[in-house]
C-alpha positions in Angstrom: -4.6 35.8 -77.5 -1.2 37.3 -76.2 -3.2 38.5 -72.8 -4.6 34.4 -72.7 -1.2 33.5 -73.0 0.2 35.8 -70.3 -2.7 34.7 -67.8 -1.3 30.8 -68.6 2.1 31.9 -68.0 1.4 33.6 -64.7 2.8 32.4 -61.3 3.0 34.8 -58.9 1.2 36.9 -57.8 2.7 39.9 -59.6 2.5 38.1 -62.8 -1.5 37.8 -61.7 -1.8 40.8 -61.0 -0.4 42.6 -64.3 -2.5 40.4 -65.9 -5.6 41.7 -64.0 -4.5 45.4 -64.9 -4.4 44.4 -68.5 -7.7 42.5 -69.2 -9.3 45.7 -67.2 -7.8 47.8 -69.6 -9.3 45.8 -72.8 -12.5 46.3 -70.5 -12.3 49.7 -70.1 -11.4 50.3 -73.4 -14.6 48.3 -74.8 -17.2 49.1 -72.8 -20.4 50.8 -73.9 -19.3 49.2 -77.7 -22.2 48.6 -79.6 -19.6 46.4 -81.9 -20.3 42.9 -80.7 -16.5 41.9 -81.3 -15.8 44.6 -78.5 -18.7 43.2 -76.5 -17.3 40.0 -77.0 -13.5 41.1 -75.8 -15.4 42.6 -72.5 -17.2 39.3 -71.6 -14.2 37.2 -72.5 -11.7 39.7 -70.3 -14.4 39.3 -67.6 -14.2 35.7 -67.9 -10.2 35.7 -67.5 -10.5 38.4 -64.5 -12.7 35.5 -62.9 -9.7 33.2 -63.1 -7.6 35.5 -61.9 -9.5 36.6 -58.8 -9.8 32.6 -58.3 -6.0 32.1 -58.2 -5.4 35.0 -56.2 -8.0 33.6 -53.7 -10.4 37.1 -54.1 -13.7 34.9 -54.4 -15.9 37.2 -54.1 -14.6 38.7 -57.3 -14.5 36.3 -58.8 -18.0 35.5 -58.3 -18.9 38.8 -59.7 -16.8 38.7 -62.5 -18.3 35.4 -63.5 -21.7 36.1 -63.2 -20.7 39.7 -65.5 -19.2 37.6 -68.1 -22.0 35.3 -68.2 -24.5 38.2 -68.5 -22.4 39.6 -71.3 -21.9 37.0 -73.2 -26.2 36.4 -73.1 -26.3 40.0 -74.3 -24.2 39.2 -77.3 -26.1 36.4 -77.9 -23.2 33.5 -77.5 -24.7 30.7 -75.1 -21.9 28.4 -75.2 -19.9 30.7 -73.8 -21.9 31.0 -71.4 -22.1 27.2 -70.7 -18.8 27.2 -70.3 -18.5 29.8 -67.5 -21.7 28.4 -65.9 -19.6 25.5 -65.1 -17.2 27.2 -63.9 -18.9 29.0 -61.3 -21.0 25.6 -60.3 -17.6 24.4 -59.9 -16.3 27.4 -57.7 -19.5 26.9 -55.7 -18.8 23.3 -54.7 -15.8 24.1 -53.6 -17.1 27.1 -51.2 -19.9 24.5 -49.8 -22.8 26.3 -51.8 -24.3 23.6 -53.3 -27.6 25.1 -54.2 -25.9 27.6 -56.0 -23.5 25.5 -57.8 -26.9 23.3 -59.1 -28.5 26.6 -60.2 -25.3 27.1 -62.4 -25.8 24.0 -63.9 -29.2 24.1 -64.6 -28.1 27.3 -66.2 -25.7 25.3 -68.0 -28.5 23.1 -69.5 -29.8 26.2 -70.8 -27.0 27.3 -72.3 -26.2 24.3 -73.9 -29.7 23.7 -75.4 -29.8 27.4 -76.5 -26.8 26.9 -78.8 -27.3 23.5 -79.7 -31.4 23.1 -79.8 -33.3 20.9 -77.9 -32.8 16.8 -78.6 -28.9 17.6 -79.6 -26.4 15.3 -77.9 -25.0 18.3 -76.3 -28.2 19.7 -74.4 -28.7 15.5 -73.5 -25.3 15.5 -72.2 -25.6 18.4 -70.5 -28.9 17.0 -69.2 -27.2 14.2 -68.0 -24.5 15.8 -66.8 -27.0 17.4 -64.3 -29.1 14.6 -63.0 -25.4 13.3 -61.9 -24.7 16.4 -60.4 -28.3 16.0 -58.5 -27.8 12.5 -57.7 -23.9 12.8 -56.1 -23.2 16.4 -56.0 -19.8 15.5 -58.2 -19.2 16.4 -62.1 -18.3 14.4 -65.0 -18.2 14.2 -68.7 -21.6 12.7 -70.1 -19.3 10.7 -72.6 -17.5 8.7 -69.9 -20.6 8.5 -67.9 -21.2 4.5 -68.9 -21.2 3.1 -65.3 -22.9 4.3 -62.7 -24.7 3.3 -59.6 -26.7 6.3 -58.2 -27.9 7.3 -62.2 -28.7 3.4 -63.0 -26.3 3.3 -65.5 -24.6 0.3 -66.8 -23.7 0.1 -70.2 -20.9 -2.4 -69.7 -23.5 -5.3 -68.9 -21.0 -6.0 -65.3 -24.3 -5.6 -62.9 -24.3 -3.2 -60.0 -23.6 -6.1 -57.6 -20.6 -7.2 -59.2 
C-alpha cells in the first residue's frame, strides 16, 4: 500500500521514476513464486508499472506491462482484476486511434466480468452493455448511468428521442 501511495503522490518525473525502480524490485523479488500472494504482488506491480509508463508517455511499455498484468492475474485465477486492467488498456487504445484493439479489450472485459461474477449477474450485463455502447459510439460509460441513449435505443426516462 505504501508503493500505491507513492505512485499517487508522484509528479515529476523523478518521483515516477523511483516509483518504477521500486514496483520492479517487488517484481523481481516475486517472480517464479509459486505463493499466489507473491503472484498476486507481481501482477499488481505490473499493473502500476503500466501507469507509470502511461504518465511518463513510454506507451509501448505500458502496453506490455498491461497485457503482463492481465496475463498474471488470469494465472492466479482473479478475473476482476483483470477486468479492471482490460479497461484500461481499451481506454489507452482509444486514445492511440486503435480502435479494434481497444473493442478486443472490452470484449475481454466481458469475459472477465462474467468469469467472476457468472453469467446473468448484473455485472457481466453491465459489462455487456457497457460494450454494445462502446460498439455503437466508440465512447465509454457506466452501465448504471446509461438510462438515455440514442444510438443503444435507450430511454428509460419516457422523454422520446425527438424531444
Amino acid at each position: 500500500m505504501l508503493l500505491h501511495k507513492m505512485l499517487e503522490a508522484a509528479k515529476t518525473e523523478e518521483d515516477l521514476e523511483l516509483a518504477r525502480k521500486n514496483f520492479q524490485l517487488v517484481i523481481d523479488e516475486n517472480r517464479g513464486s509459486k505463493n499466489r500472494d507473491d503472484r498476486f504482488d507481481v501482477a499488481w506491480s505490473m499493473s502500476c508499472l503500466a501507469s507509470i509508463y502511461v504518465r511518463l508517455e513510454q506507451i509501448t511499455l505500458a502496453e506490455q506491462a498491461y497485457l503482463t498484468a492481465i496475463r498474471l492475474f488470469d494465472e492466479n485465477n482473479m478475473p476482476i482484476n483483470s477486468a479492471g486492467l482490460s479497461m484500461a488498456l481499451a481506454k489507452l487504445y482509444v486514445e492511440l486511434r486503435r480502435l479494434d484493439d481497444a473493442e478486443s479489450q472490452m470484449k475481454a472485459y466481458v469475459e472477465y466480468e462474467t468469469k467472476d461474477w457468472g453469467v446473468g449477474s448484473d455485472h457481466a450485463m453491465a459489462a455487456q452493455e457497457e460494450l454494445v455502447h462502446f460498439q455503437k459510439t466508440g465512447k465509454f460509460i457506466q452501465a448504471f448511468e446509461h438510462r438515455w441513449c440514442q444510438p443503444c435505443g435507450i430511454d428509460e426516462y419516457g422523454i422520446g428521442f425527438a424531444e
